[in-house]
C-alpha positions as CSV (number, residue, x, y, z in Angstrom):
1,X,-24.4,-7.4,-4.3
2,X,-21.3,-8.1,-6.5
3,X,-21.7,-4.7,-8.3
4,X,-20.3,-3.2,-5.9
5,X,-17.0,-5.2,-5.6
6,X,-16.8,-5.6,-8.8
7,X,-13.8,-3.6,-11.5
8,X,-16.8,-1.7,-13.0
9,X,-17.8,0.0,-9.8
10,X,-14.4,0.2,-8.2
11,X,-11.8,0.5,-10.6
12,X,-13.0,1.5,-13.8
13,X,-12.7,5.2,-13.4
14,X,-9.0,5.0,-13.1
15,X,-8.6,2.5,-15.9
16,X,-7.4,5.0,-18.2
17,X,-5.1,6.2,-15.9
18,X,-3.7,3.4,-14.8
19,X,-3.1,2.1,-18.1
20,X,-1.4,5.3,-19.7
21,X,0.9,4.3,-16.5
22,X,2.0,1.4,-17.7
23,X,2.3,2.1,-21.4
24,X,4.3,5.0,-20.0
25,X,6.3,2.8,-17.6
26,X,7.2,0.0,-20.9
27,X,8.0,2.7,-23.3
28,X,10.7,4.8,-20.8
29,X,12.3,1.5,-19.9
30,X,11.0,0.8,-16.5
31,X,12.6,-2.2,-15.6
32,X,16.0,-0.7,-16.0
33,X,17.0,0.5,-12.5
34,X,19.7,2.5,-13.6
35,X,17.3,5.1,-15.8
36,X,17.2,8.5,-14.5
37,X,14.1,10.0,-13.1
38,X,12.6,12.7,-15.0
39,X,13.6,15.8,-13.7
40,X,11.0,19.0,-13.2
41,X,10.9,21.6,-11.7
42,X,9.5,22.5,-7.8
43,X,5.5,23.2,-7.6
44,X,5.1,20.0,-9.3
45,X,4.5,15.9,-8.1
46,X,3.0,12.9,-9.2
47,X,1.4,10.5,-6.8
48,X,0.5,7.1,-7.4
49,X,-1.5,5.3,-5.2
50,X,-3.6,2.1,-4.8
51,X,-6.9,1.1,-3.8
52,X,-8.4,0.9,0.1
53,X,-9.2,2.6,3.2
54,X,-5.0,2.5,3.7
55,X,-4.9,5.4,1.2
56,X,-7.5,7.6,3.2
57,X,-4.7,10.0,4.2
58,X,-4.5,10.8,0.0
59,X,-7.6,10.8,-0.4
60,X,-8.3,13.7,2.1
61,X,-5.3,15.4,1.1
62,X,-6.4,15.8,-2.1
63,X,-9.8,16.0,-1.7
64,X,-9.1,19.2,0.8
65,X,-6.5,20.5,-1.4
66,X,-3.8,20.6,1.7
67,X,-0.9,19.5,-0.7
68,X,-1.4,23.0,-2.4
69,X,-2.5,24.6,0.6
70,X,0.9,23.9,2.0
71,X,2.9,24.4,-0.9
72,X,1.7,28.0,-0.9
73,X,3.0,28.2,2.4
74,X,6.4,27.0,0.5
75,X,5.9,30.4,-1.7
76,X,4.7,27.5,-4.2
77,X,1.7,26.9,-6.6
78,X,1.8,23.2,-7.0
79,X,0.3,21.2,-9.2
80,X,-0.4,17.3,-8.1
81,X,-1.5,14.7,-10.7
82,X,-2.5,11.2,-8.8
83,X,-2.7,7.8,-10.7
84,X,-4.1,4.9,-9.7
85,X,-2.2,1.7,-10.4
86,X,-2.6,-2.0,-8.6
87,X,0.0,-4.0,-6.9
88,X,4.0,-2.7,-5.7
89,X,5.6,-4.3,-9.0
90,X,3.2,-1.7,-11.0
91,X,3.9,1.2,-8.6
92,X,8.3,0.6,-8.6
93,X,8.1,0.5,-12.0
94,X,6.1,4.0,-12.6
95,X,8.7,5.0,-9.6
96,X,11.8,3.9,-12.0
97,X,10.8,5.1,-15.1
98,X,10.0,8.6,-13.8
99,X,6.6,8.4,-14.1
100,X,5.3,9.2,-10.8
101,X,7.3,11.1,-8.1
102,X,5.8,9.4,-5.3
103,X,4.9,6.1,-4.7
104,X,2.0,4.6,-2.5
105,X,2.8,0.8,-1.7
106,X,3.4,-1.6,1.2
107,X,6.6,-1.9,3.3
108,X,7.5,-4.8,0.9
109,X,7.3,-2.8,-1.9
110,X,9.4,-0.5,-0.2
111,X,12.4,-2.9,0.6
112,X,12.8,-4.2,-2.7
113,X,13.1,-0.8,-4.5
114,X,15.0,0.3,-1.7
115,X,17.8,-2.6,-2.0
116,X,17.2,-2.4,-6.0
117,X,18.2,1.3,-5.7
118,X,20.8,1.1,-3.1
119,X,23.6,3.6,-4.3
120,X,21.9,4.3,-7.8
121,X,18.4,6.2,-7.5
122,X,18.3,5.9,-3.0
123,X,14.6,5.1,-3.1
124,X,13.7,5.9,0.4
125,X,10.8,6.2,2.4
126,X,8.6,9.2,3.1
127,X,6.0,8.5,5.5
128,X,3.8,5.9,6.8
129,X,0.1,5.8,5.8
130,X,-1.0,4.8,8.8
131,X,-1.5,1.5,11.3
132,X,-3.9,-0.9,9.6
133,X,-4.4,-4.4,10.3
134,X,-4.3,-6.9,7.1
135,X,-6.3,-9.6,7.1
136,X,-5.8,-13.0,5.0
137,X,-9.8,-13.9,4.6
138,X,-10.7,-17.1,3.4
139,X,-14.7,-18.5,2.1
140,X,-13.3,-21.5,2.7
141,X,-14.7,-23.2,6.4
142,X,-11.9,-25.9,6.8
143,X,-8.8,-23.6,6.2
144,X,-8.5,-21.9,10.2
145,X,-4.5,-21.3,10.0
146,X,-2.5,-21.1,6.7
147,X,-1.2,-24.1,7.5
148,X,-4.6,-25.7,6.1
149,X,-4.0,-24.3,2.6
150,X,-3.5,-27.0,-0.2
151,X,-3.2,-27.0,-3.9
152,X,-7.2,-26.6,-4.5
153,X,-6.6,-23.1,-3.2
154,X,-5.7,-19.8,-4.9
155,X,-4.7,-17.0,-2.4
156,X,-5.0,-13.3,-3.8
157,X,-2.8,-10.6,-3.1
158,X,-1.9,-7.3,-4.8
159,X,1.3,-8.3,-6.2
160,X,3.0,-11.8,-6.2
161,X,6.3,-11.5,-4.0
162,X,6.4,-8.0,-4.2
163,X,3.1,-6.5,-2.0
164,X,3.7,-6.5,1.5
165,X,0.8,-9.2,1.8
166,X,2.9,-11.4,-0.1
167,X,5.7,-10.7,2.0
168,X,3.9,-10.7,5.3
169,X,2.3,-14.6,4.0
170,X,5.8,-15.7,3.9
171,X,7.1,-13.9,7.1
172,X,4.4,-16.1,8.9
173,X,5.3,-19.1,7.0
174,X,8.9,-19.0,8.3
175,X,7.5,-18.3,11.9
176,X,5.5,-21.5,11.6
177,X,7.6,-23.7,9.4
178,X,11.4,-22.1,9.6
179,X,13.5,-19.5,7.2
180,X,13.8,-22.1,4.7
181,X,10.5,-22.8,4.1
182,X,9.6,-19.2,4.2
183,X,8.0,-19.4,0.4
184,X,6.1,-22.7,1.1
185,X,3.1,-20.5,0.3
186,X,3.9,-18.9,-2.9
187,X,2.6,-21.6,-5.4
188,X,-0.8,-20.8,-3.9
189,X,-0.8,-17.0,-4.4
190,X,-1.9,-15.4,-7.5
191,X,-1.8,-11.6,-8.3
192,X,-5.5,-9.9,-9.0
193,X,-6.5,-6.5,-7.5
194,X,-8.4,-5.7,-4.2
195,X,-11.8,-5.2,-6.0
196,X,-11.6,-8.5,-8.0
197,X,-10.4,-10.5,-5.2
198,X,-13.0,-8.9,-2.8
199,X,-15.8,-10.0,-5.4
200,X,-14.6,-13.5,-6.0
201,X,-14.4,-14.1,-2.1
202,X,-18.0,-13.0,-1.4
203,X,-19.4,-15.0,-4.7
204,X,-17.5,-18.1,-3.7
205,X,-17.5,-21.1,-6.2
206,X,-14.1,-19.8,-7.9
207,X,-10.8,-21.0,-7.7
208,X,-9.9,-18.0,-5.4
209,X,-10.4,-19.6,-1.7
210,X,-8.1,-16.7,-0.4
211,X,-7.5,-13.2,-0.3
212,X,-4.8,-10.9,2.0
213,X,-6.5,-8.0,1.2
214,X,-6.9,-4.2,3.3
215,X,-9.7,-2.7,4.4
216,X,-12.4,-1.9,3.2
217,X,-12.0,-4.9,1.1
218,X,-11.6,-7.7,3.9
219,X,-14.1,-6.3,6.2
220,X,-16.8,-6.2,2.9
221,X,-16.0,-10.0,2.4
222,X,-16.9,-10.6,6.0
223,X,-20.0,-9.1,6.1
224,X,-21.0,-10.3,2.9
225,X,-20.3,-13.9,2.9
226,X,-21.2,-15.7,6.2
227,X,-18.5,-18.4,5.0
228,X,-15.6,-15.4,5.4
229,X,-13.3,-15.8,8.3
230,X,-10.3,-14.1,9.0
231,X,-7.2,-17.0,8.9
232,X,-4.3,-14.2,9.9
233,X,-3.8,-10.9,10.9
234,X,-0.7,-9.1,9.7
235,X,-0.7,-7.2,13.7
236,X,0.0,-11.1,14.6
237,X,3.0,-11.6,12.7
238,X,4.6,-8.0,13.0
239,X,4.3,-7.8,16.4
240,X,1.6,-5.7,17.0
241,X,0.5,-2.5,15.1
242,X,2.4,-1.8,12.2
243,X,2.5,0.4,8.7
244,X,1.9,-2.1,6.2
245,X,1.4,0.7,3.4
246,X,3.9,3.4,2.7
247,X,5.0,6.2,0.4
248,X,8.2,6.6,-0.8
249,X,10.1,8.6,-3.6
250,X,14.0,9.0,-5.0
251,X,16.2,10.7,-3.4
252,X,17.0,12.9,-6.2
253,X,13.4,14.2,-6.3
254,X,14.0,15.1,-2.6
255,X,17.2,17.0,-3.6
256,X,15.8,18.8,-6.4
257,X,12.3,19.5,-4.7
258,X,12.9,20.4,-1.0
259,X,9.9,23.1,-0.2
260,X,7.5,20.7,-3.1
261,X,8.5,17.4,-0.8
262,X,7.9,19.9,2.3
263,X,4.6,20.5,1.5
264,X,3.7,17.0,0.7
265,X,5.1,15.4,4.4
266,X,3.1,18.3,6.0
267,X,-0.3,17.7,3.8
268,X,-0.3,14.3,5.3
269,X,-0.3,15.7,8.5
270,X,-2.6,17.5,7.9
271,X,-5.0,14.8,6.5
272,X,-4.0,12.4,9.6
273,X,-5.5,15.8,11.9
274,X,-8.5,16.1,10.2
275,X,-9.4,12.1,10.1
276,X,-8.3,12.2,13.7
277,X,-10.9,14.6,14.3
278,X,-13.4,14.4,12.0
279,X,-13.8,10.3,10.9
280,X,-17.4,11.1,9.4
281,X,-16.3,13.9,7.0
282,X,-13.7,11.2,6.3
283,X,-15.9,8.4,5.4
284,X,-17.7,10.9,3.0
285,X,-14.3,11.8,1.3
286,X,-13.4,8.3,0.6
287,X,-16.7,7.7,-0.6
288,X,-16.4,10.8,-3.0
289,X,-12.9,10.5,-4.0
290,X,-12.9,6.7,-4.9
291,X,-17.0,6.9,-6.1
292,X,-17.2,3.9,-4.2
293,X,-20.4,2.3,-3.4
294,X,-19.6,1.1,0.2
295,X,-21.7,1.2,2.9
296,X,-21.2,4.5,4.7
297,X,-21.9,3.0,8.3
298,X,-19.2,-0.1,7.5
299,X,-16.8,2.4,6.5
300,X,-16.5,4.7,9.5
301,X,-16.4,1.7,11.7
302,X,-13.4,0.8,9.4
303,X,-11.8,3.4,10.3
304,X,-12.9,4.1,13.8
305,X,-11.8,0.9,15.3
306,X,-9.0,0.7,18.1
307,X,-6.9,-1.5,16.0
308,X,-6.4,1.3,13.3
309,X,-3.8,4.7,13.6
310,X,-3.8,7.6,11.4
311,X,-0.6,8.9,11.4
312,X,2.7,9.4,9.3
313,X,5.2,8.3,11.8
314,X,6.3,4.5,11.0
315,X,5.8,1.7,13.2
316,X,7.2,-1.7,13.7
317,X,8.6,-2.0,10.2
318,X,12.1,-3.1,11.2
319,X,11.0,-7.1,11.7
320,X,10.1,-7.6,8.2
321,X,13.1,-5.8,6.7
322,X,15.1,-8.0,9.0
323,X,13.0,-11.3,7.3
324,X,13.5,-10.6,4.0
325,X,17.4,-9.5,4.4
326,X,17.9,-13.0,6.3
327,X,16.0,-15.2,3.2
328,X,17.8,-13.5,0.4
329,X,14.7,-11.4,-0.6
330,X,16.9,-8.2,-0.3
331,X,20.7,-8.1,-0.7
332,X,21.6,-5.1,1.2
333,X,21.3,-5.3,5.1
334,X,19.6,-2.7,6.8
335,X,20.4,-2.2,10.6
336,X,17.8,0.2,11.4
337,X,14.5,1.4,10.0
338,X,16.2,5.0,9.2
339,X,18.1,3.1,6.2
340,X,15.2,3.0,4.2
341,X,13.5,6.2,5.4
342,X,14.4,9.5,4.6
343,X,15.7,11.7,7.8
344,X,12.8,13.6,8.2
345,X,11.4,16.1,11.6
346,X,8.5,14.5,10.9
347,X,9.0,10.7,10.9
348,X,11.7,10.7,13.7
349,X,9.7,8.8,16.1
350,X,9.4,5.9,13.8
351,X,10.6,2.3,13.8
């Protein structure tokens, strides 16, 4: 049963890439914001992205080729390189150094770079990924609200303070608890990848009692362990239906690659129409893109259910950006989504 939850089967084929990443990301500087993206010229982009059912709208994209199918309509020959990297810290960084041209993360992600980057690089928004609920899972049968969390427990998420997990974890502590204890959670979290939370959720019997994962990783944990429970959705403490996962680029790649950036925002609607319309092809594409080992008849339920929205048009992101601006996890105030998005046709409907 592990095997298939475990880094072998689910992240190992992008190991190489993700690493070369990094090394890239450390040896151009990453962590200083105020390096300069690499520049290159249109017909070519980089996309990192992460791992779950939230990236489905990549995954068909670029297992039907539309990204070069709609750069030709551009008068374009594009050429796409994808990476695979774990966690929003990972991804900014690949973002800042110039590694990658786009960047696949959660709204938190997003806010961070965004206020980092406010009058220097403009990291903005593309597009949404899609409505997906979150769910914090724990094996544990005594902890039914986060409330019930103690010092014996290790929650899992993506990044530490930087994924939107993170993020959302402390939004719903300050709903229960007030602004200022907004982090009470944080000395519980600890950073480890989808796939390796997944497994040590469904083995049990390890520190990690926790995991705010994304599908298909939460929904595996709850029909593999009978102890698995879900102890908060993220639709609960956004309001309702939201885009927890994002993409978002520079704004000098925008400027420099108008008809290559065009392409991109109208591949992704083309991968939302043909999930939309076809959710079995779409199971078998996430199954062939990520050679994941998931059980087929799990997976389109995934992504079949009521609860989840293929689309690129945001939704409900506002709240949270209004969180972390109000506990001094961003410096810059934003007073409407459309700060942190690009102006885009295709995203106007957003919030």
């Amino acid at each position: 049963m592990l095997s298939r939850f475990s880094p072998t089967a689910a992240a190992r084929p992008s190991f190489v890439r993700r690493l070369t990443a990094l090394l890239l990301s450390l040896s151009m500087g990453a962590v200083g914001v105020g390096l300069a993206t690499t520049a290159h010229a249109e017909g070519e982009i980089r996309v990192a992205e992460q791992f779950g059912i939230v990236y489905l709208l990549l995954n068909v994209a670029r297992d039907q080729h539309f990204i070069e199918n709609e750069g030709r309509k551009q008068g374009l020959d594009i050429k796409v390189d994808w990476v695979k990297l774990s966690g929003g810290a990972a991804v900014n960084d690949a973002l800042l150094s110039g590694a990658v041209d786009i960047a696949g993360a959660g709204v938190g992600p997003l806010l961070t770079i965004w206020d980092r980057t406010h009058g220097k690089q403009n990291v903005k928004g593309v597009a949404s990924l899609g409505n997906l609920p979150y769910y914090l899972v724990s094996n544990d049968p005594g902890v039914k609200t986060i409330a019930d969390f103690t010092q014996k427990d290790r929650i899992a998420v993506p990044a530490v303070n930087v994924s939107v997990q993170s993020r959302v974890l402390q939004y719903a502590a300050a709903k229960r608890w007030g602004d200022k204890e907004y982090d009470r959670l944080d000395k519980y979290t600890q950073a480890l990848p989808h796939p390796d939370a997944a497994a040590a959720i469904i083995a049990g019997h390890t520190e990690i009692t926790g995991h705010f994962g994304n599908p298909p990783f939460q929904e595996q944990e709850l029909a593999a362990n009978p102890k698995a429970h879900i102890v908060l959705n993220s639709y609960d403490v956004l309001g309702g239906p939201s885009s927890a996962t994002v993409l978002y680029a520079t704004e000098k790649f925008r400027h420099d690659n108008p008809k290559t950036y065009r392409a991109f925002v109208d591949a992704l609607a083309d991968s939302a129409k043909y999930i939309n319309a076809n959710p079995q092809g779409a199971a078998d594409i996430y199954i062939r893109t990520n050679q994941s080992k998931i059980d087929r008849n799990l997976l389109v339920k995934i992504i079949t259910n009521p609860q989840v929205q293929f689309k690129i048009v945001p939704q409900n992101t506002f709240g949270l950006a209004q969180f972390m601006y109000r506990v001094g996890a961003i410096r810059n105030e934003p007073t409407s989504w459309k700060d942190y998005f690009f102006d885009d046709p295709a995203t106007a409907a957003g919030s």
